[in-house]
N, C-alpha and C positions, 0 to 999 in steps of 0.2 A: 504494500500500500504506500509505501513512505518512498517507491523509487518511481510510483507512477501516478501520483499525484504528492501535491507541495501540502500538506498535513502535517498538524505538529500531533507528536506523543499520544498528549493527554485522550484522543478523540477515540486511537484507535480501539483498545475497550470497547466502547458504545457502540460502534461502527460493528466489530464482529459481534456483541449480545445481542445488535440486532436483525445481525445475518444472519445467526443462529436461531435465533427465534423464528423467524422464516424459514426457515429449513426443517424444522422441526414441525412447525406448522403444513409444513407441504408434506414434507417422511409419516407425520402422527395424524396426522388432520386437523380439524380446526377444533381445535379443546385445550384446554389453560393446561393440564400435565406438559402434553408436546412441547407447548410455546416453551414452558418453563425448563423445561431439558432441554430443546436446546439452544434458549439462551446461555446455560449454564455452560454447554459443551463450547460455546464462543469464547465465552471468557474464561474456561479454562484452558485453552489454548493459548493464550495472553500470560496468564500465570503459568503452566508448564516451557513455554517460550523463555520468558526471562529467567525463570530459574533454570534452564541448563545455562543459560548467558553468563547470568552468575557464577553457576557452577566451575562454570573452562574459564572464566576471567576473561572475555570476551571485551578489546577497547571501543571505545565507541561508536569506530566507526563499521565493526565487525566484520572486520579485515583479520583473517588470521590464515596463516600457511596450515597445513597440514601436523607437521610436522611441530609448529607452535601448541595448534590444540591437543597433539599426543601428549606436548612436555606440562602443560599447565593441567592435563586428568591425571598423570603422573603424581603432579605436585601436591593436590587436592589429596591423592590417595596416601600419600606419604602423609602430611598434613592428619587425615584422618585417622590413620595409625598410631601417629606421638600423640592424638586425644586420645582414645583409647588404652594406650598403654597409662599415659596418665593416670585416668580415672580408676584403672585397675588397680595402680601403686594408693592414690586416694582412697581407694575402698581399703584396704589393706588395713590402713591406718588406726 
């Protein structure tokens, strides 16, 4: 959406719960359950989106090689090992 039309951020949310919800409405038919699944399924793609972005440390402009997003899932996984071991030595205590 953001390469083919000039839209900020904020909109895009609202833009897919309301694709979603059309879509849901056409897949379900016309009854508030549909609508509301998939509005949901909209913007859970918005929230499942960012958080892997999160996740790989993704810069802003989501330019990354190959090879970048191996070493930053790498990082995250080491990262989540020294928590882990952590909290194990923490339990201990």
């Amino acid at each position: 959406m953001k390469q083919w039309l000039p839209t900020d951020n904020r909109i895009i949310p609202t833009v897919l719960g309301i694709l979603g919800a059309l879509s849901g409405l056409i897949l379900f038919g016309a009854n508030f359950e549909g609508i509301v699944k998939g509005m949901f399924s909209g913007l859970a793609s918005v929230g499942l989106h960012q958080a892997f972005h999160q996740f790989i440390k993704v810069d802003t402009y989501g330019e990354m090689t190959d090879e970048e997003a191996y070493a930053a899932i790498e990082e995250n996984e080491e990262l989540a090992d020294e928590v882990a071991e952590f909290m194990e030595d923490d339990d201990d205590e």
